[in-house]
C-alpha positions as CSV (number, residue, x, y, z in Angstrom):
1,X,-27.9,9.3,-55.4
2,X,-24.7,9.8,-53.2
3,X,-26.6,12.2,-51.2
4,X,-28.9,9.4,-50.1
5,X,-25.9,7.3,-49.2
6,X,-24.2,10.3,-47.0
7,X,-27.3,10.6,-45.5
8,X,-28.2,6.8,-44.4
9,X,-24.6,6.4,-42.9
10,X,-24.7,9.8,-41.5
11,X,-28.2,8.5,-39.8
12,X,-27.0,5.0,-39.1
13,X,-24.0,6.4,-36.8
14,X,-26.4,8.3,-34.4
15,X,-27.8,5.2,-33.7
16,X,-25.5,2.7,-32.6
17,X,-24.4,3.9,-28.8
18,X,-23.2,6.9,-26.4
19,X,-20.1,8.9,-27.0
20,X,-17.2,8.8,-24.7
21,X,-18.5,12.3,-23.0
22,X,-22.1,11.5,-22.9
23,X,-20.7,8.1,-20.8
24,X,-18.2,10.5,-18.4
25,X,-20.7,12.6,-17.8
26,X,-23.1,9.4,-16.4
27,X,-20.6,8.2,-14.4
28,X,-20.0,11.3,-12.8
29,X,-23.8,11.7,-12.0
30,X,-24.0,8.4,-10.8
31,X,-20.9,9.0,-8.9
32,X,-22.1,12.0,-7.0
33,X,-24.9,9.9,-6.5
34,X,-23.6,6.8,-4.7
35,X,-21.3,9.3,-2.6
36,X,-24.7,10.4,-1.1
37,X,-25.9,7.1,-0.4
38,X,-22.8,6.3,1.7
39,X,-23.2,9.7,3.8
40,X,-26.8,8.5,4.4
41,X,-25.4,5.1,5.7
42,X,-22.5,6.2,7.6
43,X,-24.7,8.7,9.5
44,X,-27.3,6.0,9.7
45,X,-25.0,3.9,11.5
46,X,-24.3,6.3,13.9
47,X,-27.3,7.5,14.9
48,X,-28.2,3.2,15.5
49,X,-25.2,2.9,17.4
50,X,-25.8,6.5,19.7
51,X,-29.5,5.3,20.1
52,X,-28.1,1.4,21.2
53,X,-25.8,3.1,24.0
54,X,-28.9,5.3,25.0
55,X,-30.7,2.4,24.9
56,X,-28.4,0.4,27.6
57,X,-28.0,3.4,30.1
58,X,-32.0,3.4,30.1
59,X,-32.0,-0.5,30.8
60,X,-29.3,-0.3,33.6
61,X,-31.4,2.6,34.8
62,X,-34.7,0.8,35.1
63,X,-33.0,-2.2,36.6
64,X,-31.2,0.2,39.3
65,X,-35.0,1.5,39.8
66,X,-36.3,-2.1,40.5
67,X,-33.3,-3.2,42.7
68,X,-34.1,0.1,44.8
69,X,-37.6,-0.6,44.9
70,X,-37.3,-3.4,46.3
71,X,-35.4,-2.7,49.4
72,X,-36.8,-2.0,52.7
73,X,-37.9,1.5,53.8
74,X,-35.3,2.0,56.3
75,X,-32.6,0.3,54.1
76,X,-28.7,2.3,54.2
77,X,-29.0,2.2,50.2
78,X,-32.4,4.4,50.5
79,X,-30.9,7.1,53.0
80,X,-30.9,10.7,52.4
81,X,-27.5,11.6,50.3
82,X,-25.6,10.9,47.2
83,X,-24.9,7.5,47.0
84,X,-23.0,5.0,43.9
85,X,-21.6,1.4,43.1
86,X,-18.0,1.0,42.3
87,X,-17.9,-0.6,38.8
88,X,-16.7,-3.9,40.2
89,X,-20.3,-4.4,42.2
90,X,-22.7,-2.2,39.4
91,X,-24.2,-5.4,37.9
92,X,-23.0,-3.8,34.4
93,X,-20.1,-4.7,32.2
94,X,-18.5,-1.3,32.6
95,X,-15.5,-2.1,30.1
96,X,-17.1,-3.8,27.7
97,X,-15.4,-7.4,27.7
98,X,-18.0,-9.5,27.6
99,X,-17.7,-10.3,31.9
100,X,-19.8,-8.1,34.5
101,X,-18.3,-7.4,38.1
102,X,-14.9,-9.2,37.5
103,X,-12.1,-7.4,39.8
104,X,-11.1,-4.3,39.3
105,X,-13.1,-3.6,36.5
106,X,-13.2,0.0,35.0
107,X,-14.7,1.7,32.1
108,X,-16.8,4.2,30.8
109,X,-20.0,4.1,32.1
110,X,-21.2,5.2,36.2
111,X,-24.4,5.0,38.1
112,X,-25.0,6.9,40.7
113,X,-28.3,8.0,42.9
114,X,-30.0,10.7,45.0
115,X,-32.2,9.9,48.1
116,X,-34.4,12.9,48.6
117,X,-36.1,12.5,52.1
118,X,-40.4,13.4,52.6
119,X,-40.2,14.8,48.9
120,X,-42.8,15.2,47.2
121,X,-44.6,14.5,50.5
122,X,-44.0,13.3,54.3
123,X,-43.4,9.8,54.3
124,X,-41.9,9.3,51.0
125,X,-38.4,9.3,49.4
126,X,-37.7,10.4,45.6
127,X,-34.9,8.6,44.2
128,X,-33.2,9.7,41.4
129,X,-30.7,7.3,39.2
130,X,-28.3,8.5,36.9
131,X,-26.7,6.5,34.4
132,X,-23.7,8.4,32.6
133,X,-21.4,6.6,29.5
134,X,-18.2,8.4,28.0
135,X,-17.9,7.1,24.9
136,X,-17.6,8.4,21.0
137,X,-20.2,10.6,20.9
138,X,-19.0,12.4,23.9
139,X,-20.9,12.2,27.8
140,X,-24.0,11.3,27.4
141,X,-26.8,10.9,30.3
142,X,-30.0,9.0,31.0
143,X,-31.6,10.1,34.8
144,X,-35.2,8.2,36.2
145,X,-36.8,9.4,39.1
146,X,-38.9,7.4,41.3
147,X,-40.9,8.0,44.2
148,X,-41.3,5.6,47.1
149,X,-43.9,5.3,50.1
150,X,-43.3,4.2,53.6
151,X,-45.4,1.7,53.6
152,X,-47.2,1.6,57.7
């Protein structure tokens, strides 16, 4: 009859919960786990932030592209040669205060273009814009071209 005793509280200790090295053990797995998670996010993060700043070079780009377009043929800004904005007169908020143009405004980011005279063809001008930001993830560069008729 003892044996039967031994044997029910022997049974009944099995059963009531984890041992302190079966509960380590889980928290170290989940540990390793979570530590994963917040690599995923952190490079998440920065590959939104890297894509936002890619983003904003493309729009000033495009925007450069329409201002350009819509000058005259025979406008100064559309001659053949290098030509760029000084970050005070860009239309872009070059330090990143919240105010575009103010005086004597610097920062990170330039714009600069390429007037390319009867290229592809006579009577045409290929532009190309070039937006380029410094910044945490090191120089990075967004360039349009655009050709433009002479309209007669």
């Amino acid at each position: 009859m003892r044996n039967k005793h031994l044997e029910k509280a022997v049974d009944s200790t099995w059963s009531q919960g984890f041992t302190l090295m079966e509960v380590l053990i889980g928290l170290a797995i989940f540990s390793i786990g979570i530590l994963g998670v917040a690599a995923m996010q952190i490079s998440a993060t920065n590959g939104n932030s890297l894509a936002g700043r890619i983003t904003s070079n493309m729009t000033w780009a495009f925007d450069r592209v329409e201002e350009v377009m819509a000058l005259p043929y025979t406008d100064a800004a559309l001659s053949a040669g290098d030509h760029s904005v000084t970050a005070g007169s860009d239309g872009i908020d070059n330090n990143s205060d919240g105010e575009i143009d103010e005086a004597g405004e610097t920062g990170n980011i330039s714009m600069q273009w390429t007037v390319t005279d009867d290229m592809p063809m006579n009577r045409t001008k290929t532009i190309q814009i070039t937006v380029t930001r410094t910044g945490p993830g090191g120089l990075r560069t967004v360039t349009l071209t655009q050709v433009i008729p002479e309209i007669i």
